[in-house]
C-alpha positions in Angstrom: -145.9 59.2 -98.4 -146.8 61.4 -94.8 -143.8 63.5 -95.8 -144.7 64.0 -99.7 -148.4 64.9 -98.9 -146.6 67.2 -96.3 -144.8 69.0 -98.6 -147.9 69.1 -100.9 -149.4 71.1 -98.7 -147.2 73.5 -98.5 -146.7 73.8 -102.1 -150.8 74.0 -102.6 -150.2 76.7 -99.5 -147.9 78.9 -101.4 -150.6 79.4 -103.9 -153.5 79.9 -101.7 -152.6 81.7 -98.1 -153.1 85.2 -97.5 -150.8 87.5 -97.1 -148.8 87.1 -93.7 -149.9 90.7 -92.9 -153.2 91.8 -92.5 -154.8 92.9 -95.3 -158.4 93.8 -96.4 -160.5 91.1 -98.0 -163.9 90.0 -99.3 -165.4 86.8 -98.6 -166.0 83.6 -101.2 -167.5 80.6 -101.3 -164.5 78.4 -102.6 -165.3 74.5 -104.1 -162.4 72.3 -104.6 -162.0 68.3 -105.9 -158.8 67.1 -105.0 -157.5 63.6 -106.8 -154.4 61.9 -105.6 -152.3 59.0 -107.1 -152.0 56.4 -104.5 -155.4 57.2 -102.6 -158.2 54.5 -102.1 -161.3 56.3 -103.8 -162.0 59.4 -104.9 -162.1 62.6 -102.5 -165.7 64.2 -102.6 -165.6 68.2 -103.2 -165.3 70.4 -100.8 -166.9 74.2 -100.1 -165.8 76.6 -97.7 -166.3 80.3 -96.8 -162.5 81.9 -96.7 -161.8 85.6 -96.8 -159.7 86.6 -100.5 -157.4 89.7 -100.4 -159.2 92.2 -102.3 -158.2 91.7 -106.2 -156.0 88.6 -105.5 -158.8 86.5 -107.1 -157.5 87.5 -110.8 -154.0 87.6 -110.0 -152.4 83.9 -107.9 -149.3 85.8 -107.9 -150.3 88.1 -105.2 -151.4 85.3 -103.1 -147.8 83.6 -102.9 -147.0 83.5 -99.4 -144.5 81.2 -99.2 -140.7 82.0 -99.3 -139.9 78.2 -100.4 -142.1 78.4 -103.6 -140.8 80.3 -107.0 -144.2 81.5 -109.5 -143.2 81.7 -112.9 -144.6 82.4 -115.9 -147.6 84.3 -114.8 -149.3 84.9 -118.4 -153.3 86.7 -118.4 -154.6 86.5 -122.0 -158.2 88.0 -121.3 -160.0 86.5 -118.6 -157.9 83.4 -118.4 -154.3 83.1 -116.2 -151.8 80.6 -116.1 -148.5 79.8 -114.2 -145.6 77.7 -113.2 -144.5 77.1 -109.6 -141.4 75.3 -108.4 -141.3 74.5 -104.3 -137.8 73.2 -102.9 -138.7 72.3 -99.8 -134.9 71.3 -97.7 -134.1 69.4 -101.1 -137.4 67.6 -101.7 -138.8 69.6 -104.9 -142.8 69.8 -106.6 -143.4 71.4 -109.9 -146.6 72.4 -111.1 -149.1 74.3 -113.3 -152.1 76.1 -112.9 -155.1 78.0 -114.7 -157.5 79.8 -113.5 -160.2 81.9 -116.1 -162.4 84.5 -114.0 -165.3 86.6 -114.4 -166.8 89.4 -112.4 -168.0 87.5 -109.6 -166.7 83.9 -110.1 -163.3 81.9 -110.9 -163.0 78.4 -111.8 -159.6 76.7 -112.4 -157.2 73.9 -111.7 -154.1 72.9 -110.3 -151.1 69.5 -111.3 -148.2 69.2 -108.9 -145.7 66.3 -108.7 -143.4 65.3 -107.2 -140.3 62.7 -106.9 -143.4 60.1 -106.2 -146.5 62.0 -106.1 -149.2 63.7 -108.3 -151.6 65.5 -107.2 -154.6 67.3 -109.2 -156.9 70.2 -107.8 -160.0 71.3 -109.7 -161.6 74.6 -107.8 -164.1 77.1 -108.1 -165.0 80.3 -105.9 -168.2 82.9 -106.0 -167.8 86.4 -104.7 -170.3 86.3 -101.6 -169.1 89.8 -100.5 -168.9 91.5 -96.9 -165.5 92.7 -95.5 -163.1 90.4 -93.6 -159.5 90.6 -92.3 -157.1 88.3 -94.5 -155.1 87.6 -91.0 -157.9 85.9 -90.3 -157.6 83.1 -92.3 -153.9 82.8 -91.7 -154.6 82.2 -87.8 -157.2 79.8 -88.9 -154.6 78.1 -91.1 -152.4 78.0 -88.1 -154.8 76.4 -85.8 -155.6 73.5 -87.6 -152.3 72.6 -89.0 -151.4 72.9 -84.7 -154.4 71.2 -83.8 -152.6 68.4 -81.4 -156.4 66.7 -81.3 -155.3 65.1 -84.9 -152.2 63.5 -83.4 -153.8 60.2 -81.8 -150.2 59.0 -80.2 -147.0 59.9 -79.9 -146.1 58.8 -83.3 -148.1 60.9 -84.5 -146.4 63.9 -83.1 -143.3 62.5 -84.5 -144.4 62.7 -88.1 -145.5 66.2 -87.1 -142.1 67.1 -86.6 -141.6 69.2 -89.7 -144.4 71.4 -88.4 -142.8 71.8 -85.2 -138.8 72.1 -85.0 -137.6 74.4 -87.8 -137.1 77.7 -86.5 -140.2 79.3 -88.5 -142.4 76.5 -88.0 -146.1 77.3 -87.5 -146.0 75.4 -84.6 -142.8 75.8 -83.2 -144.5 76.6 -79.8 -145.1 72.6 -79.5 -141.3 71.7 -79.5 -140.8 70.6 -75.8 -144.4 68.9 -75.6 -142.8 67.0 -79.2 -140.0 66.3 -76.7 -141.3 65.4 -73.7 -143.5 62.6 -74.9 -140.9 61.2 -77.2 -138.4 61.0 -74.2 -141.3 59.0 -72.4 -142.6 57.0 -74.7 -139.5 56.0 -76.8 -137.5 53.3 -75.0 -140.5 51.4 -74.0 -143.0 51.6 -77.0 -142.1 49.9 -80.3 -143.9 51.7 -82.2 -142.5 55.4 -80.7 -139.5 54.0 -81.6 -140.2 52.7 -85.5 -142.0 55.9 -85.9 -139.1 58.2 -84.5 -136.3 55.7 -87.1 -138.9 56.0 -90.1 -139.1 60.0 -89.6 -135.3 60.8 -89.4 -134.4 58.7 -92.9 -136.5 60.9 -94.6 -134.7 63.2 -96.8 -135.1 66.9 -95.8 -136.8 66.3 -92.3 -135.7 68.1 -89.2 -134.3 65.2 -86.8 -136.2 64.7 -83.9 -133.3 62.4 -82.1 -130.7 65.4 -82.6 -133.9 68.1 -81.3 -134.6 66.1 -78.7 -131.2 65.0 -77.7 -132.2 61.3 -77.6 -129.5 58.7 -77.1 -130.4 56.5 -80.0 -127.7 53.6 -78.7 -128.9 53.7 -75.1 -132.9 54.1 -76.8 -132.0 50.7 -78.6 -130.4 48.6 -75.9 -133.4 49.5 -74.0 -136.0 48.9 -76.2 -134.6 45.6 -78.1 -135.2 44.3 -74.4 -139.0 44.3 -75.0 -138.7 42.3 -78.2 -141.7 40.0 -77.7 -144.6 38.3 -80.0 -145.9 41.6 -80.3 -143.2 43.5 -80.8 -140.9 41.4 -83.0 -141.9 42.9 -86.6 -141.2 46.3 -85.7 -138.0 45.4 -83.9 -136.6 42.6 -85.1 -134.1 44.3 -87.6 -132.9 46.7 -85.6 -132.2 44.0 -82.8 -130.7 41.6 -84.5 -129.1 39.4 -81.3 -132.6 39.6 -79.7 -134.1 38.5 -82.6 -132.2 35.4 -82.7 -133.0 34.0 -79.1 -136.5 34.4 -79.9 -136.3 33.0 -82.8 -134.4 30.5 -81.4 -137.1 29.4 -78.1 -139.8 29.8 -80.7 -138.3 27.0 -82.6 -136.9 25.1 -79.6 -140.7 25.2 -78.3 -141.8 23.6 -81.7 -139.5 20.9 -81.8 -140.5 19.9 -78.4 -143.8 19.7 -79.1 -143.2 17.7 -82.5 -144.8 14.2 -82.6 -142.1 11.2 -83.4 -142.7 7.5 -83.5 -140.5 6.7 -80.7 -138.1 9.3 -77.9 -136.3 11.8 -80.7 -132.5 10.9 -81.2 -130.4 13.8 -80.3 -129.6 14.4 -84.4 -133.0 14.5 -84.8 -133.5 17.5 -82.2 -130.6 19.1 -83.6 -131.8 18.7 -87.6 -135.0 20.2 -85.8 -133.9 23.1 -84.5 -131.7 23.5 -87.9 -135.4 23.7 -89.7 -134.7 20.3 -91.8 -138.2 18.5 -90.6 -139.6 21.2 -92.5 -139.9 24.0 -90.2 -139.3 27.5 -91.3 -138.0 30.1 -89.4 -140.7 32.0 -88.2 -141.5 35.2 -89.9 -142.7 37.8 -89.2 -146.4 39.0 -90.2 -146.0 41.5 -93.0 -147.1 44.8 -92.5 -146.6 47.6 -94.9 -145.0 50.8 -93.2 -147.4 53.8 -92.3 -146.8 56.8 -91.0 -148.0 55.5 -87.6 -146.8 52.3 -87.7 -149.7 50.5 -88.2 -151.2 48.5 -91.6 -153.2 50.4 -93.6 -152.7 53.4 -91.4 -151.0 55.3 -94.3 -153.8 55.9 -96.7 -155.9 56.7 -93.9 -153.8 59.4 -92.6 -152.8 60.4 -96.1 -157.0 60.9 -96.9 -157.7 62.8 -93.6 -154.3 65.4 -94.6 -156.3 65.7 -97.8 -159.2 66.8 -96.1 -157.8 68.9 -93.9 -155.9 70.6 -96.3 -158.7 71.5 -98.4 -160.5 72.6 -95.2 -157.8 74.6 -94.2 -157.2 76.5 -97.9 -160.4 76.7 -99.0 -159.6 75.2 -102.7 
């Protein structure tokens, strides 16, 4: 889900960033509702002060600034204007619609996109407040907070900023050996660095950060399947398959010796023990649904505070 809603914002981006260049604007207050299949509850609305290129506020067209999404379709009837955008993304593709009716100091429309497993729906409303601004200014704003590292609590966290980071053009491509560094130091020691670094590169259209980073994934393993432990065993069990035998194997060794019997256990009895026939599964481990930190129930919560900083950042 981290990299859908990523992609989400960069389709929503494409509608509602200023130009690259500076350009002269006008300020507006700008009230958005985003909803979100998947999300826990419903997001509260939003209102923001962002600067609007002069005239862009009738036209969404003009606000396109992203080379990855296509507008179509752009039909005014009146005061009312409605489009098609299409965002490919490296492969992973959001449609959408939009409408948007305006009047001589207000607008007030709405926005669908979805995706291969993902809807999203944004209601919004702006009112001219007036005074001059520089549109460049909300572009560096946009910049800092999609940069801002304070939002990446680990180093898992700076792996599933990745996409933000290594492509060439990325808006924060200055961040790449930091990205790096930490990965290199935290990888073959901390399990979840290590789920979190597996879980990013299998995502379709991603930049890898093992290739980026030059990481030796069969050196990273050996080293890290060494610290398979209590702790440790759900996130590493499957990729350390003969480490997750011998401790599955002392965990049930330790049970059976600590098993009750009416008299000293016959050998066939320790051995239909350690088999599981006295009734003794194999130890499992605890489930935990994957997140985009590696941690239960981490996923909606990251997923909800993207959402708000995405509507912080584009004012919508």
């Amino acid at each position: 889900m981290t990299k859908h809603f990523s992609i989400a914002i960069s389709a929503v981006a494409c509608l509602f960033s200023a130009a690259a260049a500076a350009a002269p604007g006008e300020y507006w207050e700008v009230t958005t509702k985003m909803e979100m299949e998947g999300m826990p509850f419903a997001m509260p609305s939003t209102t923001s002060k962002v600067c609007v290129p002069k005239g862009s506020e009738n036209d969404p067209s003009k606000t396109s600034g992203d080379k990855d999404c296509k507008m179509s379709d752009v039909k005014t009837t009146g005061n009312k204007t409605t489009w098609k955008v299409r965002c490919n993304h490296d492969g992973e593709v959001m449609t959408g619609k939009g409408e948007q009716t305006t009047s001589a100091n207000g607008y007030q429309g709405k926005m669908q996109f979805s995706g291969r497993d993902m809807d999203m729906t944004s209601a919004y409303s702006g009112k001219r407040l007036g005074g001059k601004c520089d549109t460049e200014e909300m572009v560096n704003k946009v910049k800092a907070q999609m940069c801002d590292t304070s939002q990446r609590r680990n180093t898992a966290g700076w792996i599933f900023s990745a996409d933000l980071i290594l492509p060439k053009d990325a808006a924060c491509a200055s961040q790449r050996d930091e990205l790096c560094k930490r990965v290199h130091k935290d990888v073959q020691k901390d399990a979840e660095t290590f789920e979190a670094l597996l879980q990013h590169d299998q995502l379709q259209g991603s930049p890898s950060v093992a290739k980026a980073c030059k990481v030796d994934m069969a050196a990273t393993t050996r080293n890290i399947c060494k610290t398979l432990n209590d702790k440790t065993y759900s996130r590493l069990a499957a990729h350390c398959p003969a480490e997750a035998k011998k401790y599955r194997e002392a965990k049930r060794r330790a049970a059976c010796e600590g098993r009750s019997f009416t008299a000293a256990p016959t050998k066939a009895e320790i051995d239909a023990c350690m088999r599981g026939e006295q009734g003794d599964d194999e130890p499992q481990a605890p489930a935990r649904t994957p997140a985009a930190s590696g941690k239960p129930g981490q996923g909606s919560t990251d997923m909800l505070e993207g959402a708000k900083k995405l509507k912080g950042m584009f004012g919508f």
